[in-house]
Backbone bond lengths (Angstrom), bond angles and torsions (degrees), N, CA, C in turn:
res aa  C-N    CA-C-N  psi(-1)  N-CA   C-N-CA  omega(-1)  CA-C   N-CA-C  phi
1 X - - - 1.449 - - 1.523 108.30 -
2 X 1.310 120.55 135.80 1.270 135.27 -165.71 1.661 103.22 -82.70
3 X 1.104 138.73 153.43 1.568 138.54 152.19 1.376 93.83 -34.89
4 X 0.967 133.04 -78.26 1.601 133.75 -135.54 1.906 89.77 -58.87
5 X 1.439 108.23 -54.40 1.311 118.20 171.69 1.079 115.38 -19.84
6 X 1.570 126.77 -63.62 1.129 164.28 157.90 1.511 127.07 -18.72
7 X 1.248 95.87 -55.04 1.261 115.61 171.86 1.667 113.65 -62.30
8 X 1.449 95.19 -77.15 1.221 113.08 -173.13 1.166 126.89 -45.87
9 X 2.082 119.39 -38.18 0.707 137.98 164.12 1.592 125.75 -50.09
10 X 1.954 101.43 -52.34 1.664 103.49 168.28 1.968 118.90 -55.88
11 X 1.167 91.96 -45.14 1.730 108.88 174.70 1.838 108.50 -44.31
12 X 0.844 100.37 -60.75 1.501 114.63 177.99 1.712 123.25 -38.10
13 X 1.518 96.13 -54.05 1.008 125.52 -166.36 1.768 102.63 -68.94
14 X 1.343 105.38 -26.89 2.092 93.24 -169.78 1.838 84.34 -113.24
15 X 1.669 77.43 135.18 2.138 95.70 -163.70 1.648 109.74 -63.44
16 X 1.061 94.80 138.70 1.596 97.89 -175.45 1.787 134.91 84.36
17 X 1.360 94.37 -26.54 1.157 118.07 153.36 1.687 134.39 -16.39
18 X 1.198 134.04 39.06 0.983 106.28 -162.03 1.417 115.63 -118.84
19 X 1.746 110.94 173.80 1.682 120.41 -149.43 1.256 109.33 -66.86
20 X 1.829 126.12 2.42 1.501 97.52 170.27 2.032 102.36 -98.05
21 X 1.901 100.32 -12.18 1.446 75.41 -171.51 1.633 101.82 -80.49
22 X 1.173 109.18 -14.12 1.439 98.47 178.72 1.533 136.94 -59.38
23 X 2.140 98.01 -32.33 1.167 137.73 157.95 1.757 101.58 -42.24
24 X 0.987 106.31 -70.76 1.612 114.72 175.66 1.632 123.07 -54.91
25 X 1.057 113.24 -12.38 1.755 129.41 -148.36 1.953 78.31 -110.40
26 X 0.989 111.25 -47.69 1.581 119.10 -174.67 1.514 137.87 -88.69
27 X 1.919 76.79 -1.79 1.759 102.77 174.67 1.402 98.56 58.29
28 X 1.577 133.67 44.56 1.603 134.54 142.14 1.677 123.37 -117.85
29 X 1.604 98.87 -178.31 1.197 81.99 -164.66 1.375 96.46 -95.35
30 X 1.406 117.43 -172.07 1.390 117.72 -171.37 1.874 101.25 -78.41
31 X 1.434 118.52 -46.89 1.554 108.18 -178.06 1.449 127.56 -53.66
32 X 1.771 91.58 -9.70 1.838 105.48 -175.00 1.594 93.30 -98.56
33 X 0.986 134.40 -8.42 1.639 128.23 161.03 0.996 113.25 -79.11
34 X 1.015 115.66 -49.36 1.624 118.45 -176.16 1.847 114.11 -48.81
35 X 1.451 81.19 -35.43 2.001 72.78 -172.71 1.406 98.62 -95.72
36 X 1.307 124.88 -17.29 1.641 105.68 -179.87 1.703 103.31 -75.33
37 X 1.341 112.00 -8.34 1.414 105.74 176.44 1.625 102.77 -90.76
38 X 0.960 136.72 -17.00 1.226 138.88 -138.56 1.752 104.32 -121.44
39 X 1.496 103.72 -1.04 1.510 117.42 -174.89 1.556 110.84 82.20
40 X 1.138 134.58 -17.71 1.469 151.29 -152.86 1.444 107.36 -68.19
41 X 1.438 111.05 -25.93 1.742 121.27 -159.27 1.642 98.65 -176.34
42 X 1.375 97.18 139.87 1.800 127.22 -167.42 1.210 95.50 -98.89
43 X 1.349 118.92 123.93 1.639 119.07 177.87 1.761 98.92 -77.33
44 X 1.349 120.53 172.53 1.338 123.48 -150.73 1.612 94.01 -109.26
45 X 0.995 132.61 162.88 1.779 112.61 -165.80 1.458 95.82 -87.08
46 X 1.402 145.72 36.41 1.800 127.72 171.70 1.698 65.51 -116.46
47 X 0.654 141.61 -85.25 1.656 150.10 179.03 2.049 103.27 8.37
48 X 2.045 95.17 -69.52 1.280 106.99 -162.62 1.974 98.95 -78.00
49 X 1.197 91.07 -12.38 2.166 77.65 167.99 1.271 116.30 -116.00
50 X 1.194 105.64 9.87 2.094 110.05 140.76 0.990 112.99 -64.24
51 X 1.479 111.42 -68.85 1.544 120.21 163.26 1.506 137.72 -9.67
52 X 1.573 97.71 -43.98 1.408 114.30 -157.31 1.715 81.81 -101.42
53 X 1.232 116.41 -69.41 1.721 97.21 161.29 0.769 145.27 -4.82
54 X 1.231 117.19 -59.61 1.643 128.95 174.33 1.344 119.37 -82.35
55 X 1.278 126.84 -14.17 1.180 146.56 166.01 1.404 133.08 -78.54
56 X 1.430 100.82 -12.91 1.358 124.32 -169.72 1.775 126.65 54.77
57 X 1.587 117.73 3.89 1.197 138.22 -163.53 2.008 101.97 -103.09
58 X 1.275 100.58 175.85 1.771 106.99 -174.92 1.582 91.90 -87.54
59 X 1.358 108.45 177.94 1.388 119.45 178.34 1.665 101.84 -81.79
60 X 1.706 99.93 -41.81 1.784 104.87 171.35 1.872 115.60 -52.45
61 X 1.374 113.19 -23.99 1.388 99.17 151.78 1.201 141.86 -81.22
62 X 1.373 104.52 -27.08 1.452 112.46 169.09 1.542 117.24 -50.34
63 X 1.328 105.95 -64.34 1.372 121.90 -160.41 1.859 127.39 -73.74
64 X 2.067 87.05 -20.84 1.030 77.31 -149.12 1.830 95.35 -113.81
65 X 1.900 111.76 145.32 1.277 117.96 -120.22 1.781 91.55 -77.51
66 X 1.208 125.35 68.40 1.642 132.36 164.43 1.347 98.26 -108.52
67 X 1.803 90.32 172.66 1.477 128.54 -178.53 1.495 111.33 -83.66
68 X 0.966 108.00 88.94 1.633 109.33 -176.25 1.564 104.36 -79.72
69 X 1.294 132.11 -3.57 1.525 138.90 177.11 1.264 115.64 -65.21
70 X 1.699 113.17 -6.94 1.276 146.56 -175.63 1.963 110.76 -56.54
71 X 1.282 83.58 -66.27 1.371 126.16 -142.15 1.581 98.68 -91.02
72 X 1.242 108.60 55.76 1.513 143.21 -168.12 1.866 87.61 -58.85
73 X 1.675 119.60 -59.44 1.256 107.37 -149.92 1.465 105.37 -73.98
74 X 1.311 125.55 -20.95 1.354 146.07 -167.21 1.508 97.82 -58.68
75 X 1.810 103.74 -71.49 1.677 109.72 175.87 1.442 117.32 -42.27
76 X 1.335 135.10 -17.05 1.346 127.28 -155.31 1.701 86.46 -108.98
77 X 1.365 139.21 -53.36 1.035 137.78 137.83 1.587 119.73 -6.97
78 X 0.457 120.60 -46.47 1.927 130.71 169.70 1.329 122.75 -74.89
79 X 1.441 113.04 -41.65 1.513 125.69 163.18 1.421 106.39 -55.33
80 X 1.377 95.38 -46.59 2.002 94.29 -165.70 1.713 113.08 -60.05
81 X 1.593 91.38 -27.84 1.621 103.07 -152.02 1.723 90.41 -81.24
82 X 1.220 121.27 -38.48 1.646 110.50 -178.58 1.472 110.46 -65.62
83 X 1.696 111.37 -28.42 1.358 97.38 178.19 1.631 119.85 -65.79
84 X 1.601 96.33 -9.63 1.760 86.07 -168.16 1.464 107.91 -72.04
85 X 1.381 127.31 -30.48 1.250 122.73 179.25 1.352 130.20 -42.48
86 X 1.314 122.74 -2.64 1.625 131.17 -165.95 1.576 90.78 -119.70
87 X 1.368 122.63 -0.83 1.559 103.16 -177.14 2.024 101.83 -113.63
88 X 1.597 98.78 148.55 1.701 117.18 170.80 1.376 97.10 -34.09
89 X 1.326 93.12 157.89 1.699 120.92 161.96 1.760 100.75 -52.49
90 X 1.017 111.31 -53.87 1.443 124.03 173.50 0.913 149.98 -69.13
91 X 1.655 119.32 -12.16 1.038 145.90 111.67 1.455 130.25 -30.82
92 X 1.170 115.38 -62.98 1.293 119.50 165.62 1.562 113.80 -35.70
93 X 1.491 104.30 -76.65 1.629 114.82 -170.99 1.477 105.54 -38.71
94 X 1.150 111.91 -41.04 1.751 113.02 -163.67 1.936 98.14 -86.89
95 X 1.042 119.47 -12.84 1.671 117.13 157.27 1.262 99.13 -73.80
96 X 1.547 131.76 -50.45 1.369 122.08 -150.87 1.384 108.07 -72.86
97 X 2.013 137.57 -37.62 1.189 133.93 133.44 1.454 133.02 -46.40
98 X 0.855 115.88 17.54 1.679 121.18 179.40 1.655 81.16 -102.33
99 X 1.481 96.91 -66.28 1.848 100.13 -156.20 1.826 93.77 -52.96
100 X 1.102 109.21 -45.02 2.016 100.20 -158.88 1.927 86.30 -68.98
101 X 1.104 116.55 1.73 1.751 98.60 174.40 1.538 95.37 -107.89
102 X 0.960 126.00 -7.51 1.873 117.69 171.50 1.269 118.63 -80.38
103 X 1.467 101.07 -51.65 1.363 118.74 157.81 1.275 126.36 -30.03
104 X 1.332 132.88 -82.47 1.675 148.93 112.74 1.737 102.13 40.34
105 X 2.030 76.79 -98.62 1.947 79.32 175.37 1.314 137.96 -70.19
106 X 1.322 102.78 -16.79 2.213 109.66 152.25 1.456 101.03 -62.28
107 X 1.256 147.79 -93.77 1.233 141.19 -164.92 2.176 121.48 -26.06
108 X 1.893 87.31 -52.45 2.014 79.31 162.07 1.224 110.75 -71.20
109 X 1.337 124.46 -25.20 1.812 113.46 178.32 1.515 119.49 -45.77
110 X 1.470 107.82 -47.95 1.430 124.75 -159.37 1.737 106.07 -95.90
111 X 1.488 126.27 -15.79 1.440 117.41 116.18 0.964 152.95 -46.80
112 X 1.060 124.22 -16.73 1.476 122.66 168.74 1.730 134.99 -93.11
């Protein structure tokens, strides 16, 4: 899978998402997305660890020439994470103790 692949593919993947707000999200223009998706042009590396930012993934995934189509649990992870932006400060916190109690009771699960 190519970068551009890559790109487009991660982009795709979180709902609603699309390449001009991302264009905007990355401070470019939309014709300069188009070709870094399109193979046309190499994003510059402050560029490719925005990228990876927003993606929630390493730059070593970004860049490096694997199948990230793989990495099924990762993408769903990413979905979750854009949804958090629409929730309270307080909201949040009370997700962030939910998860350290899932966590918690997955870990005695896999003892037993």
């Amino acid at each position: 899978m190519t970068l551009g692949e890559k790109i487009t593919y991660l982009r795709e993947k979180i709902p609603l998402y699309t390449k001009t707000q991302f264009a905007i999200d990355l401070k470019l223009t939309f014709p300069t997305m188009t070709r870094y998706e399109n193979n046309e042009r190499v994003p510059n590396i402050y560029t490719l660890i925005k990228m990876a930012d927003i993606f929630k993934i390493t730059l070593d995934d970004l860049i490096k020439d694997t199948d990230i189509t793989t990495e099924v649990h990762a993408t769903k992870i990413m979905q979750f994470y854009f949804k958090l932006k629409h929730l309270s400060d307080e909201n949040i916190e009370r997700l962030h103790h939910y998860t350290d109690y899932l966590v918690s009771t997955n870990v005695k699960d896999r003892k037993d």
